[in-house]
Each structure stands twice: as structure tokens, then as C-alpha cells.
C-alpha positions as a printed NumPy array, in Angstrom:
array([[154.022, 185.473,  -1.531],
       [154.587, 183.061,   0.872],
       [156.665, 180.229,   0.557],
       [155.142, 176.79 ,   1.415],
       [156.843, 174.697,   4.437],
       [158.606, 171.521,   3.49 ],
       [157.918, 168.674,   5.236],
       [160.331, 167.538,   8.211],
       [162.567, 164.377,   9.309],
       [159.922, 164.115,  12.193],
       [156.926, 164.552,   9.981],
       [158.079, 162.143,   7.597],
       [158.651, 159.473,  10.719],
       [155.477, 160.637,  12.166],
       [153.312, 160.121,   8.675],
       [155.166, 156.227,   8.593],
       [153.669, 155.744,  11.727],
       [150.636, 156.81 ,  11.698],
       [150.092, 154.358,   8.061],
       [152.067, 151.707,   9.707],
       [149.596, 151.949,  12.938],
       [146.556, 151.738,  10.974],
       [147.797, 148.598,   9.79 ],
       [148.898, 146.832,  12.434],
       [145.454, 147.95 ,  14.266],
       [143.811, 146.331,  11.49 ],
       [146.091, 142.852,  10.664],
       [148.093, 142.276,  13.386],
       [146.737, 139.413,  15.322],
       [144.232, 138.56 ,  13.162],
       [143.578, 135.184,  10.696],
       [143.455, 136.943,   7.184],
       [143.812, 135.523,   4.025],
       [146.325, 135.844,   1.526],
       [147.621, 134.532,  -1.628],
       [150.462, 132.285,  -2.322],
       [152.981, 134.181,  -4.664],
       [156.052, 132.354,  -4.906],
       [157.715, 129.44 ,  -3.355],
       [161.189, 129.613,  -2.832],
       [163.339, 126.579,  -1.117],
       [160.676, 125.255,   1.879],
       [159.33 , 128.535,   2.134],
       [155.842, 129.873,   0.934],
       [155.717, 133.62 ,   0.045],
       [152.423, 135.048,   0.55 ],
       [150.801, 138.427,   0.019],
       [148.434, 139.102,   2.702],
       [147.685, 143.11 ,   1.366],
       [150.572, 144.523,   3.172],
       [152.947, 146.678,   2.019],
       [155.706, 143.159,   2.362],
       [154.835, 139.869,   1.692],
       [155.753, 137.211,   3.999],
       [157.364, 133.885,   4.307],
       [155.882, 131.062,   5.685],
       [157.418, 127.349,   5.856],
       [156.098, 124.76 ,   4.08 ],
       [156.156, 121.853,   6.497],
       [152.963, 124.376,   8.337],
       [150.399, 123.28 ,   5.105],
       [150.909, 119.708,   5.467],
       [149.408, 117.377,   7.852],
       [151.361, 115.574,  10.17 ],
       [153.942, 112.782,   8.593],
       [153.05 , 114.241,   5.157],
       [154.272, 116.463,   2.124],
       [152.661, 119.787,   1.788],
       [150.777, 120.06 ,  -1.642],
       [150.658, 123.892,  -2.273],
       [151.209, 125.843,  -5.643],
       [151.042, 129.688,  -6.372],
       [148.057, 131.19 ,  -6.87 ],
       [146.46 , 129.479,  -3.752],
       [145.06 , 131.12 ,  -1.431],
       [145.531, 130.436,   2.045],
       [144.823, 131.679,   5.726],
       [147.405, 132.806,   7.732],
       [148.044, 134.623,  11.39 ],
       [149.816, 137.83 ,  10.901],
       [152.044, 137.756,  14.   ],
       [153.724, 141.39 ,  13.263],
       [153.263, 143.963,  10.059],
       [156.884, 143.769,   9.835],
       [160.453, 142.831,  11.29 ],
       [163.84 , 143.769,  10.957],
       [163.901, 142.786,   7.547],
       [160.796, 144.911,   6.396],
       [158.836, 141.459,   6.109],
       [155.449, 140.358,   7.695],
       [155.608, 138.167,   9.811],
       [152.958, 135.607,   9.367],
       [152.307, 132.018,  10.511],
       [150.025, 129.13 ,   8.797],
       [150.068, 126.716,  12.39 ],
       [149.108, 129.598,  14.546],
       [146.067, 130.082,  11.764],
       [144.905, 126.119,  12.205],
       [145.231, 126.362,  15.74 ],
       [142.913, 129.655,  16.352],
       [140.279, 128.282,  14.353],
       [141.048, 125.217,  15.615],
       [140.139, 126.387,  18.709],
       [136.742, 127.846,  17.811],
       [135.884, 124.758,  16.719],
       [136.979, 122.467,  19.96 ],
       [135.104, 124.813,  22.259],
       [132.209, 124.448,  20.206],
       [132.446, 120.913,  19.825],
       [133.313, 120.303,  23.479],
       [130.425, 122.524,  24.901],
       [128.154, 120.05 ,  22.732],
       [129.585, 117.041,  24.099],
       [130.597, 115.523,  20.227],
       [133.837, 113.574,  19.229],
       [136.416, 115.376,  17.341],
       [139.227, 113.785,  14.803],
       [142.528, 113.709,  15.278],
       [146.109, 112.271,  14.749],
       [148.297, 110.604,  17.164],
       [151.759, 112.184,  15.589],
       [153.991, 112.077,  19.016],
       [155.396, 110.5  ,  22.139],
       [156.274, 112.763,  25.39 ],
       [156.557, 111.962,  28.778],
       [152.689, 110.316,  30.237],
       [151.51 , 109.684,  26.981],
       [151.02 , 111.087,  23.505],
       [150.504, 114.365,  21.558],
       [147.086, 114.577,  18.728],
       [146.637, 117.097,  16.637],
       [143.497, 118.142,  16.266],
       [143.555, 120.106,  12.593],
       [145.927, 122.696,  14.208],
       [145.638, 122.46 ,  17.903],
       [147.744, 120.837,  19.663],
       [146.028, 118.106,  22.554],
       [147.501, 115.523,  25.012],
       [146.828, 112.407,  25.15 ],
       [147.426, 110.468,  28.549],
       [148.985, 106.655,  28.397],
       [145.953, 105.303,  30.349],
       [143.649, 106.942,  27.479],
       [145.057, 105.281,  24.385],
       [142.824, 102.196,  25.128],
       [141.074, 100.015,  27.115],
       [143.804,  97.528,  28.053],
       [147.567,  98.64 ,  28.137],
       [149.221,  98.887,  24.87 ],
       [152.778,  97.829,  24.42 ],
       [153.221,  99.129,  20.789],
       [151.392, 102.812,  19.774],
       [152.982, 102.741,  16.446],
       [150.358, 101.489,  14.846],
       [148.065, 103.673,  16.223],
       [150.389, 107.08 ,  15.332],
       [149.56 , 109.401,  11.858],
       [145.936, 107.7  ,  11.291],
       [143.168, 110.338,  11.438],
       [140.148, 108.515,  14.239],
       [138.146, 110.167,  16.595],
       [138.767, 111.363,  20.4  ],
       [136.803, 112.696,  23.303],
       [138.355, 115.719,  24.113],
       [138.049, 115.648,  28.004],
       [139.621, 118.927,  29.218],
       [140.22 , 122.511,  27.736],
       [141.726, 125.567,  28.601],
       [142.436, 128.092,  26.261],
       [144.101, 130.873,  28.393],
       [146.756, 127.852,  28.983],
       [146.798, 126.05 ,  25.789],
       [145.733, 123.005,  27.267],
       [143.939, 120.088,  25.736],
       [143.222, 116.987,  26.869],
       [141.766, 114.004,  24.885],
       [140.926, 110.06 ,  25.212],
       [140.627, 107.868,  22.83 ],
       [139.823, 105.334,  25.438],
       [136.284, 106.904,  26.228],
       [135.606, 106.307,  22.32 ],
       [136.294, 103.192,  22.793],
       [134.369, 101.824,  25.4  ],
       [131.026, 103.832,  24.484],
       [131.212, 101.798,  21.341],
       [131.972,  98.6  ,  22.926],
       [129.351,  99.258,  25.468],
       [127.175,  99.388,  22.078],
       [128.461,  96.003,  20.866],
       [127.832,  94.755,  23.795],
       [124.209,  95.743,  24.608],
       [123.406,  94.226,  21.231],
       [125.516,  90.881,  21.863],
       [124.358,  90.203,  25.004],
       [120.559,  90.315,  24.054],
       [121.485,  86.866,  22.122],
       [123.179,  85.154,  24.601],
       [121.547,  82.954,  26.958],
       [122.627,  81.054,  30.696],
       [123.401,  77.202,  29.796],
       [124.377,  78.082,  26.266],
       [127.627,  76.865,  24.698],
       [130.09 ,  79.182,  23.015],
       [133.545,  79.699,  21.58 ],
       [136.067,  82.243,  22.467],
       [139.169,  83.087,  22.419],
       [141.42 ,  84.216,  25.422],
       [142.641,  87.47 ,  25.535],
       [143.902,  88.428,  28.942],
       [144.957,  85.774,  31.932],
       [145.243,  86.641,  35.758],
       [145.45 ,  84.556,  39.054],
       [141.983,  83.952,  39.526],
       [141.059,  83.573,  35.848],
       [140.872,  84.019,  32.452],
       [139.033,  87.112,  29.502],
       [137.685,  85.427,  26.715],
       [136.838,  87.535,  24.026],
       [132.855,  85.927,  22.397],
       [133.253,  88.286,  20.052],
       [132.823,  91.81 ,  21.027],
       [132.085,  90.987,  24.704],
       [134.518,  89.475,  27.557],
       [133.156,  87.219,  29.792],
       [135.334,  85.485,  33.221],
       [135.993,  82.264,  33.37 ],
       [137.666,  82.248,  36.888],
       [139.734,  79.472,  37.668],
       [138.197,  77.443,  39.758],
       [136.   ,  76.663,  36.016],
       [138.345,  75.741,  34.134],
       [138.669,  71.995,  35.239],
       [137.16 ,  69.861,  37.65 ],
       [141.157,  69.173,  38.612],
       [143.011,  71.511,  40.87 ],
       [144.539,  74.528,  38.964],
       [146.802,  76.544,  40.622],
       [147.023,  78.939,  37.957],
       [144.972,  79.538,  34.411],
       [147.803,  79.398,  32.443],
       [149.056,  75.729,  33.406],
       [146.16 ,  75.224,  31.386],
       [145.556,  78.111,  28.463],
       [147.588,  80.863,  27.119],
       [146.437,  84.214,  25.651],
       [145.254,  83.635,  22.084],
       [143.674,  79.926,  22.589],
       [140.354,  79.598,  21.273],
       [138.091,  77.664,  24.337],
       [134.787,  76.384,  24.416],
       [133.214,  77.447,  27.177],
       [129.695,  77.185,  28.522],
       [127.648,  80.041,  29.648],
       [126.859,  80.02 ,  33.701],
       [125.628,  83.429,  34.631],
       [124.928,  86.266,  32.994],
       [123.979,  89.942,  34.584],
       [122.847,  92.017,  32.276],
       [122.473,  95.16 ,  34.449],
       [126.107,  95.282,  34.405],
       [127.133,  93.118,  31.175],
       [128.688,  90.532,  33.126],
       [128.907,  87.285,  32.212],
       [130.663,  83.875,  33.802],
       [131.767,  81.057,  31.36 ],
       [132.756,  78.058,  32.497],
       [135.394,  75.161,  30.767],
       [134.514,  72.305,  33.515],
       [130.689,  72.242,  32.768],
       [131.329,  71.059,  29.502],
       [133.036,  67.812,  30.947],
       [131.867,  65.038,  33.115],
       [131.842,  65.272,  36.41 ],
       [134.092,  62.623,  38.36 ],
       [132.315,  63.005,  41.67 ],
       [128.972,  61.581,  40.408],
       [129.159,  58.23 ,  42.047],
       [132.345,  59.219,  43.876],
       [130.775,  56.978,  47.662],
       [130.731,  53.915,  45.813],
       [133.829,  54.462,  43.768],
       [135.654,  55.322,  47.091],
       [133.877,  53.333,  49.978],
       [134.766,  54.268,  53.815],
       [137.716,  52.204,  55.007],
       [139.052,  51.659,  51.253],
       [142.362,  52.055,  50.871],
       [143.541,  54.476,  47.719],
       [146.737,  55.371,  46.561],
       [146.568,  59.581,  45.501],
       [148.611,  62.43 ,  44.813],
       [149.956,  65.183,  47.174],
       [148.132,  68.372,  45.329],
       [148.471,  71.018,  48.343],
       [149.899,  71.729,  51.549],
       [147.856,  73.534,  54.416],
       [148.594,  74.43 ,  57.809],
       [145.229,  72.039,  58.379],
       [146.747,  69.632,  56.242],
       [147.213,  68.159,  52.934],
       [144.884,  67.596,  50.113],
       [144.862,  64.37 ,  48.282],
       [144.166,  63.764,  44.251],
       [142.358,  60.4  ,  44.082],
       [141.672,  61.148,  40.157],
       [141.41 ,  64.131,  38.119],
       [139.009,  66.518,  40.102],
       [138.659,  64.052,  43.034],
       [140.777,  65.656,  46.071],
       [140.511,  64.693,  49.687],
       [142.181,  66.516,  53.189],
       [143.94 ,  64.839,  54.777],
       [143.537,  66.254,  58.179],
       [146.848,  67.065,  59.991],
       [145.515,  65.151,  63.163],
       [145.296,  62.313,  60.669],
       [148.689,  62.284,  59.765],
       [151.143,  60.317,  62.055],
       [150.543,  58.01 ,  65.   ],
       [153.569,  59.47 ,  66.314],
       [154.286,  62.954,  64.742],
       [152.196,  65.109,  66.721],
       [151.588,  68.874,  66.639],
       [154.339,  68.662,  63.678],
       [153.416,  71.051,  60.045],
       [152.392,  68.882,  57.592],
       [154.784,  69.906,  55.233],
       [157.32 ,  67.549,  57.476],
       [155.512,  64.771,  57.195],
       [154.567,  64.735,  53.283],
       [155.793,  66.975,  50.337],
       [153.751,  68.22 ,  47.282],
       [153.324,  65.518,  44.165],
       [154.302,  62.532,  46.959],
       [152.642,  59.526,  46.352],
       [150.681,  58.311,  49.077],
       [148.554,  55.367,  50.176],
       [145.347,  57.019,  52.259],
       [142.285,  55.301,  54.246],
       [138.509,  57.054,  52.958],
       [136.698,  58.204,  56.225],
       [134.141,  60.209,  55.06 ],
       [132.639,  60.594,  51.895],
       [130.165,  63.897,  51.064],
       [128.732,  64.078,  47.514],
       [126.873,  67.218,  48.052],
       [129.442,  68.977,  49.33 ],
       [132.083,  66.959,  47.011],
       [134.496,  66.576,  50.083],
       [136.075,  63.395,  51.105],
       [138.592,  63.279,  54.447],
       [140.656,  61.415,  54.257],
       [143.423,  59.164,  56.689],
       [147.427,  59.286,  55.881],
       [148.007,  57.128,  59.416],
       [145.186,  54.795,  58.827],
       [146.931,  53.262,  55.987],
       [149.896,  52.257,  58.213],
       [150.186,  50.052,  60.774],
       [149.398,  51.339,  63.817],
       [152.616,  51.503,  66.006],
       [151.049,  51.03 ,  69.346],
       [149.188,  47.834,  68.711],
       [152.641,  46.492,  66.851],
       [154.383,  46.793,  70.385],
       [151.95 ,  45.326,  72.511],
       [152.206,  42.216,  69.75 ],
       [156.183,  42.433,  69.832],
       [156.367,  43.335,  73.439],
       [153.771,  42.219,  75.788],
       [152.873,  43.063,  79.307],
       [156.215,  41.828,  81.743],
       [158.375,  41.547,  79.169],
       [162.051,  44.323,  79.53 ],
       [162.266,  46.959,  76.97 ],
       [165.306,  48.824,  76.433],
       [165.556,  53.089,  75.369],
       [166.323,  56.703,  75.93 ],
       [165.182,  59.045,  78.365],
       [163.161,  61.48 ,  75.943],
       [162.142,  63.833,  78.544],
       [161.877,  64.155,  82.114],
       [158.463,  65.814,  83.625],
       [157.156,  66.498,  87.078],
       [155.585,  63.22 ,  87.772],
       [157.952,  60.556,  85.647],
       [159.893,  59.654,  82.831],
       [159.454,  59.34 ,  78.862],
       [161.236,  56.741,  77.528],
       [161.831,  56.25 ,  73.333],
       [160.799,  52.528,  72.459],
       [161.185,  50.788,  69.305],
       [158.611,  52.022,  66.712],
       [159.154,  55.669,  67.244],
       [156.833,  55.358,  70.51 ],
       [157.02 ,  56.261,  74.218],
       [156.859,  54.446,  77.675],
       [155.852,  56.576,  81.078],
       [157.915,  55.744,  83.953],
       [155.68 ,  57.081,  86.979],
       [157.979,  58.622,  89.443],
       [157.076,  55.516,  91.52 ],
       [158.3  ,  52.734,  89.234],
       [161.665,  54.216,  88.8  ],
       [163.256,  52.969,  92.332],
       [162.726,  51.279,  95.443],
       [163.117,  53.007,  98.857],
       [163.178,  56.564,  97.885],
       [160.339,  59.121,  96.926],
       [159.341,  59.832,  93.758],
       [161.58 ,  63.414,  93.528],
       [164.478,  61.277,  94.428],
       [163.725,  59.052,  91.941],
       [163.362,  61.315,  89.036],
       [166.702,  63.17 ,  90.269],
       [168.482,  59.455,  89.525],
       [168.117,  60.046,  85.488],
       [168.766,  62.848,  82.696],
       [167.711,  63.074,  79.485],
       [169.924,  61.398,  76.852],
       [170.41 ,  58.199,  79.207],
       [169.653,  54.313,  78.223],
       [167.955,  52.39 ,  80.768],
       [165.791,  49.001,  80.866],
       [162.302,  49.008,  81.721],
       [159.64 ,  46.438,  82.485],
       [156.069,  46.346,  80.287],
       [153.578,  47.215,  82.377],
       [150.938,  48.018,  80.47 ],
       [149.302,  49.309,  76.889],
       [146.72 ,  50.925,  75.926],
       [146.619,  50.99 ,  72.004],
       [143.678,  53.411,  71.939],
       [144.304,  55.543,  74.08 ],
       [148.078,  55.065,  72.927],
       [149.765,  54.771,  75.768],
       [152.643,  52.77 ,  77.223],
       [153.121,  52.293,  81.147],
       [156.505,  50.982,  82.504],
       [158.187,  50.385,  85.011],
       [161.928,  50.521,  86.362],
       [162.321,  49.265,  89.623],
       [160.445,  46.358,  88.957],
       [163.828,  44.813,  86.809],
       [165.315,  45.094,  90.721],
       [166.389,  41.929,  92.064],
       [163.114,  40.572,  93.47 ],
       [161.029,  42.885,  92.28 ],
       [158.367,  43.275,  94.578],
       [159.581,  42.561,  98.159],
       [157.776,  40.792, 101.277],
       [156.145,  44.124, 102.253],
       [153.129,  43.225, 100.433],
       [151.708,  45.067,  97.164],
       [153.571,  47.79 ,  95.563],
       [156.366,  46.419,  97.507],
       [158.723,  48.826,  97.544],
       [160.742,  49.908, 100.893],
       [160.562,  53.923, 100.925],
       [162.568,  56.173, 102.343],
       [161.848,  56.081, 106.574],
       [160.185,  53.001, 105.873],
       [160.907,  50.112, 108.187],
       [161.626,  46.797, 107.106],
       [162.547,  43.09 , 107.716],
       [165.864,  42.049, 105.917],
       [167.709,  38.979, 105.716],
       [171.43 ,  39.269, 105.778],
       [172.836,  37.726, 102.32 ],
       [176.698,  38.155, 103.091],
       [179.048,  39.478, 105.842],
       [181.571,  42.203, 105.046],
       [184.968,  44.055, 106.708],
       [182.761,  47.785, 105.473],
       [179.119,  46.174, 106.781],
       [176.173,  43.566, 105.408],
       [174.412,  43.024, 102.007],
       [170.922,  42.384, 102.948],
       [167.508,  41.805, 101.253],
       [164.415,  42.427, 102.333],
       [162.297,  39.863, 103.293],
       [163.025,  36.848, 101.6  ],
       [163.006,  37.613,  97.785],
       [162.371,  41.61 ,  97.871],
       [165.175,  44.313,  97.062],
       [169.086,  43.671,  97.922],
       [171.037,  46.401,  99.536],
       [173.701,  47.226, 101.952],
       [174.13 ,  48.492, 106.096],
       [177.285,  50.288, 106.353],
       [179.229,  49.369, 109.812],
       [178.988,  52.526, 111.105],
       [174.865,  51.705, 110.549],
       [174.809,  48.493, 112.489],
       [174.338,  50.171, 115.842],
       [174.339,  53.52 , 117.908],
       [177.014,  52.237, 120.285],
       [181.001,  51.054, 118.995],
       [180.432,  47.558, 120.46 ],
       [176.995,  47.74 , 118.152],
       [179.258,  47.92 , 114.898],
       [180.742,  44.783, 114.236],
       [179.696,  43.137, 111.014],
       [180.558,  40.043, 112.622],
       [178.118,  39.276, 115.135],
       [175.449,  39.045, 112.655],
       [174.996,  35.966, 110.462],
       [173.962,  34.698, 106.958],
       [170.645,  34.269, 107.189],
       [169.704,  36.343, 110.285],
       [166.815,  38.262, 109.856],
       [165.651,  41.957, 112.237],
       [164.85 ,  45.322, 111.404],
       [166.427,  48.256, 109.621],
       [165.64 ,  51.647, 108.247],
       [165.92 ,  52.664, 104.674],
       [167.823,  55.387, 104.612],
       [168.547,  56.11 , 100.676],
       [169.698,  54.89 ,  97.325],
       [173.67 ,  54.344,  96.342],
       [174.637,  55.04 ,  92.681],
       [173.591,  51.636,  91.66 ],
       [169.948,  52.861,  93.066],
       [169.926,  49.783,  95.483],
       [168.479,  50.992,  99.076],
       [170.874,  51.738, 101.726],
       [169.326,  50.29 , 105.147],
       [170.308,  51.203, 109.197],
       [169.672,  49.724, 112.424],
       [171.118,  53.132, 113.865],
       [168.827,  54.997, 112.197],
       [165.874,  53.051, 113.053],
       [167.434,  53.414, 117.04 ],
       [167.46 ,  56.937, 116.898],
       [163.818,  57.314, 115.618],
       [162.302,  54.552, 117.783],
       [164.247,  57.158, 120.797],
       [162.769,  59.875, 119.755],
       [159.248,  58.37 , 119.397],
       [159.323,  56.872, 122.774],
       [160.111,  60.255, 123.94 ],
       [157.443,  61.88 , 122.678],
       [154.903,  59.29 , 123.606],
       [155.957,  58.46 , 127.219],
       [157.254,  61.274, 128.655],
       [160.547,  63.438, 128.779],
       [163.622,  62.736, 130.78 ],
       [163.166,  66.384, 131.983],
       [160.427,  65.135, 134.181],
       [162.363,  63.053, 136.212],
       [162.1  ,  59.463, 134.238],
       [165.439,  58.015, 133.111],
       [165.631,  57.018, 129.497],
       [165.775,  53.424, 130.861],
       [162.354,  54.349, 132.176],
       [160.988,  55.863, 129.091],
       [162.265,  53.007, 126.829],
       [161.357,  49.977, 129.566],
       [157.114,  51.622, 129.282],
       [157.581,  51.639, 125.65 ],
       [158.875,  48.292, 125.23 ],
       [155.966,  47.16 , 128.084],
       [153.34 ,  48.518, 125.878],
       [154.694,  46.74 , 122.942],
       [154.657,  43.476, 124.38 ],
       [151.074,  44.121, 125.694],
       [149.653,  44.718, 122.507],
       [151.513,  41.564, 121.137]])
């Protein structure tokens, strides 16, 4: 008889396995269901139909920021994650359950385009996390709403719908707005609002959002812009130096689009407006006093009233200030007085005349100073062709380069001075519209305008007449003619030859010829007989014939001096 095998260590192992396969093949992986047995601490002991029961915590049955309710006998879906682990349990998981079928349901819902319900329940970095009955979405910072929010909290644990925007299940992504909800039902409140609005029609608000050029005001499901320039017929700079977020406004309607929902309120309309009547209220050459509202690199603008303003053109400025920024001739909220030139309803501009409300500066020297009367200031600036001298008033005086000095050409004359220096000068003319001032230096010279005729003045190489006024040991002080220029003939100048060079055989009173020669410190002409011998030589020479030829200078000089007295 033969005996029957027993079965071996191997068989044994090999007969676990193959049961312990068949399950796993069939559970693990897999949502199943299972019944709650026992609860023990935070844990939830279920019995799924394995051969061990597993544990599960609690806090994976109860929604987010609440208590799970769960009692034995319930029964429950689970994932089974493994048939067992090291301590012979399954291993089994409630969240992984939610989120599977979670899952199924997203896709389905996203593929049809439909909102889904979720619950803000935390913060990470770029926004929030939602859960969405088990699966786990993110929620981006700029999807929360339509406007930043500064405070979530309110928002976090509430169950309210989301668009879910993005998914990927291979990555476990989800991403969801609750922004999008949002709008597509304010873009439904506000189809229906704006069909009962109308242009000219007068509404209240209240402001919910301010920026530079304006203000959101909320009619009540729909925003409408009132920008700031209708707010108030006065200048505002910006909306809130007149509203804050949270006024209620009344506002009138001005435009409405209704292609794009946009509609344009204005605060002004509702008021009357100051520049009805403004040309008779403000007549051209009236003189207002305003207020300095804005500075310009054109100028400065003017308030004549609440919602009046004028410009003030910078060439309208000063009668002396020229090519000067505005800003250094007025400052903002300075009072000013200001001369109407222009007045334009239609175009509600007035311009407007700082200057023309002040005495004009040129026509208040020609009263104070008139024409030959002396003038004292500073050389301002030197140019190419004269002098410009600082007079009383904050005005300039020309000096042409010909009225500085007598005798010597204009470069010479212009050489005599620098910038910074006092000198006198005669009146010799003004123009108050044109606004110019002509003067004149030399003419303060003793005598003025000499014996020469008009203009007067001896130049330099000029021959002249002068009277001798005294006898000195170093030469003569001479005039010319009889009440022209003063000035002085150095001995050495009284003569080519030594015997020529005595101051004393000339007399007070004796009159011949002289050169000028140039100007001494004092700018009084310098005068010489030698130099006017040397040049007469030279002349003769060139006239009559060379002494290379033969002729003696006695002969040269004796046909020059014949043909002079012929012509006498």
C-alpha cells in the first residue's frame, strides 16, 4: 500500500501564494466596499472581504474643517492600496477612494463644459487649494475673483461652484477658477441691467474702486467710469481729492455701449455750468484776480472761479523775464491779478495776460527818464556790435559800438568795457513797443558832438581842427573845434623834427590840425601833428612821384602844396 506524500515547506508557501495572488489580482487597486466594524481611537476598522481587516483614519470621512460622523455598521468605499503589510493588515485608504471617483466625475464634467462644487480649505504658494469631493485642485490668486482680494478667509470651507479650467490625470493636476463663475454671472446681471438704463438718465451709485483717471461706481450689479475729468467742472488732479471708495454719488448717465456693456457717468452734468455766460462775466481787457491751478512748460493755468481756468501763456508772463520756465515766475495756489485777452465759449478757453496787469516797465522809463536825460547801470553783456546796459526797472539800454567813444572804431570801443562795470549813459531813444532802449556813451563827453558836423565824433586817422585849451611841460590839452571833445598831444607828437617839440611855441587859443591817434584810459582822444606829417609824406609820395625818380622831397612836397593852394 502506498503511503500518501505529505505536503512540503515549499508547497505550503507556494499554496499561500497562489490564494494570496488571486486576491490581490482581484482587490488590489480597486474602490471596493466594505463595512465599518469597529472604531478604535481616530481609526476606522473596516472589513473589505479579506482575510484582515483594515484601518483607516477618521479625519479621511469628514469634509474639510469638519468632524467625521461615522458609526459601525456603515458601509463605506475604500481603495485597497495592498492585501496586506508587515503587520498582516490591508492596507486601505478612504481619500484615495473620493479622489478616483472623484476623478471620473471631473473628466466627465469637464468634457461637458459644467461647473463643479468645491471648497476653498488651503493657502500655498500662487494661490489656493479646493477640494473637489476628494480631488485635490488649484486654485490660482488671480482666479479667486474679479478684483484682488486682500482677505480669502471668508471665502475658505464654504462649498460654491468653480470652473475647472485644466486637467491632467497622469499628473494629478487640476486647475480651477472661481473667477470665470463669477463674471459669466455678472455678465448675466448685467445684460439684464443694462436693458433699463438709458443715456441722460440720473442714477445713484456707490464707488467701489478709484484710479488716476477715474472712478468704478457700482449701479448695482454693473460698473460704469466716471473718469475724472466728470467729476467737477473744477480742476481735479486726482478722484480722490474729491470721493473715496464706499461714497454713494449721484451721477448722470452720458454714454452707454451696449455691445461691450460700457457705460460713462458723469458727476459735473448734474451741476451748473459756470462757463454759460463766461464773455460777459469776464470781458477782454478786465482785470481778474485768480488762482495758480497748474504749471506747464507753455505756461500757467489760471482759476477765475470754480471750473473757470485760463493759460496764461508763458510769452505773457514778464515784460522782462524772457525765455525763463514759468515755474520761476509764479508758483502753484499764488494769487494773481491777470488781464482777459481772449474769451472762447465753445471751446471754454480763456488766455489770459500775467504782464498785462502790471505796469509796463518800458513806458515807466521813458516817463521817468526821457530822451537826453543820463542814466546810470551795469554792463549786462557785451555783444559783437555794442553794449547792454541794466537800467532801473529791471530793463536794458543798447550802447551801439559807435556811441561808446569818440575817436576810435567801434572794436576799440567795445574793448574799453567788461561786464560787471558801472558807467553813465545818455537817453537816446525808446521804443516802448518794440521795447527797446537806445543810449549812448560818448555823448556825456565834454562837448558832445564836436565841430566836425553830425555824428561828430573824431575817429581814429581822422583829421581834425583843435583849439589848444592849456600849455604843458609833457605837451597840450586841446579840443576840437570849439566845443567838441577835449584831449591831449604828447610833446614828442607836436612835430617830426626836435625843434618841432616844444609845447611852448604854441598858444592858448591857437587853432591847426592834428591826427587822432587813440584813446587814453580816461577814453579822451589822443591827437598828433607828427602823425598827421608822416601821413600827409607818404600821400604826397604816392600822388606826385617818388624821390627815386630824381625829384627831391622838397620837390614832391612844394607840387603838393601848389596843388593845394590851386584848388583853394
Amino acid at each position: 500500500m502506498a503511503t500518501a506524500a505529505f505536503p512540503t515547506r515549499d508547497d505550503f508557501a507556494a499554496l499561500l501564494n497562489d490564494s494570496l495572488g488571486g486576491e490581490n489580482e482581484a482587490f488590489e487597486g480597486r474602490v471596493v466596499k466594505g463595512t465599518v466594524t469597529g472604531i478604535e481611537n481616530d481609526l476606522a476598522v473596516i472589513d473589505v472581504g479579506l482575510k484582515s481587516e483594515g484601518r483607516v483614519p477618521l479625519r479621511e470621512f469628514a469634509a474639510p474643517g469638519q468632524k467625521a460622523e461615522l458609526k459601525v455598521g456603515d458601509e463605506v468605499e475604500v481603495y485597497v492600496d495592498r492585501v496586506e503589510n508587515a503587520n498582516g493588515e490591508a492596507m486601505l485608504s478612504r481619500d484615495r477612494a473620493r479622489r478616483e471617483a472623484a476623478w471620473d466625475t471631473l473628466e466627465k464634467e469637464f468634457e461637458a463644459g459644467n461647473r463643479v462644487e468645491g471648497v476653498i480649505f488651503g493657502r500655498v504658494k500662487g494661490g489656493f487649494t479646493v477640494d473637489l469631493g476628494g480631488a485635490v485642485a488649484f486654485l490660482p490668486g488671480s482666479q479667486v475673483d474679479i478684483r484682488p482680494v486682500r482677505d480669502v478667509q471668508p471665502l475658505m470651507d464654504i462649498p460654491q461652484p468653480f470652473q475647472v479650467l485644466k486637467m491632467d490625470r497622469r499628473r494629478g493636476n487640476i486647475v480651477v477658477s472661481r473667477r470665470a463663475i463669477l463674471e459669466e454671472t455678472r455678465a448675466e446681471q448685467r445684460s439684464g441691467l443694462i436693458q433699463t438704463l438709458a443715456e441722460g438718465q440720473v442714477i445713484e451709485g456707490m464707488v467701489k474702486n478709484i484710479t488716476d483717471y477715474g472712478a468704478f461706481v457700482d449701479l448695482g450689479g454693473i460698473d460704469g467710469l466716471l473718469h475724472v475729468t466728470d467729476i467737477s467742472y473744477k480742476r481735479v488732479n486726482h478722484p480722490n481729492e474729491v470721493i473715496n471708495i464706499g461714497d454713494t454719488v449721484r451721477v448722470q448717465i452720458i454714454r452707454i455701449n451696449r455691445e461691450t456693456q460700457r457705460i460713462s457717468l458723469g458727476m459735473k452734468q448734474l451741476e451748473s455750468d459756470p462757463w454759460e455766460g463766461a464773455a460777459a462775466k469776464y470781458p477782454i481787457e478786465g482785470v481778474f484776480r485768480g488762482r495758480v491751478t497748474n504749471i506747464t512748460e507753455y505756461g500757467a493755468f489760471v482759476e477765475l472761479e470754480p471750473g473757470i481756468e485760463g493759460l496764461v501763456h508763458v510769452s505773457e508772463m514778464s515784460w522782462t523775464k524772457k525765455n525763463v520756465h514759468p515755474g520761476k515766475i509764479v508758483s502753484t495756489s499764488q494769487e494773481v491779478d491777470v488781464k482777459v485777452l481772449e474769451v472762447d465759449e465753445e471751446k471754454r478757453r480763456i488766455s489770459l495776460g500775467l504782464k498785462q496787469a502790471q505796469s509796463n516797465p518800458w513806458a515807466d522809463f521813458a516817463d521817468k527818464h526821457p530822451v537826453g536825460s543820463t542814466v546810470e547801470g551795469e554792463v549786462k553783456n557785451a555783444t559783437e556790435f555794442g553794449l547792454f546796459i541794466g537800467l532801473d526797472g529791471d530793463v536794458d539800454g543798447m550802447v551801439h559800438m559807435s556811441d561808446i567813444a569818440w575817436g576810435v572804431s567801434g572794436e576799440e570801443a567795445l574793448a574799453l568795457h567788461h561786464k560787471g562795470e558801472r558807467v553813465q549813459a545818455q537817453v537816446l531813444d525808446v521804443d516802448v513797443e518794440k521795447e527797446r532802449i537806445s543810449l549812448g556813451m560818448k555823448q556825456l563827453e565834454r562837448g558832445g558832438v564836436s565841430a566836425g558836423g553830425a555824428g561828430g565824433g573824431a575817429n581814429k586817422g581822422e583829421v581834425v581842427t583843435v583849439t589848444v585849451l592849456e600849455v604843458r611841460d609833457g605837451g597840450l590839452e586841446v579840443q576840437v573845434g570849439d566845443d567838441g571833445a577835449t584831449g591831449f598831444i604828447k610833446r614828442t607828437d607836436l612835430g617830426r623834427d626836435r625843434d618841432e617839440q616844444r609845447p611852448e611855441r604854441f598858444q592858448v587859443g591857437q587853432k591847426f590840425d592834428a591826427m587822432v591817434i587813440g584813446l587814453d584810459r580816461s577814453k579822451k582822444p589822443n591827437f598828433s601833428i607828427k602823425a598827421m606829417q608822416i601821413a600827409e609824406e607818404k600821400q604826397a609820395v604816392a600822388q606826385y612821384g617818388s624821390s627815386d625818380s630824381g625829384a627831391s622831397l622838397g620837390d614832391i612836397l612844394g607840387a603838393a602844396l601848389k596843388e593845394a593852394s590851386t584848388k583853394k
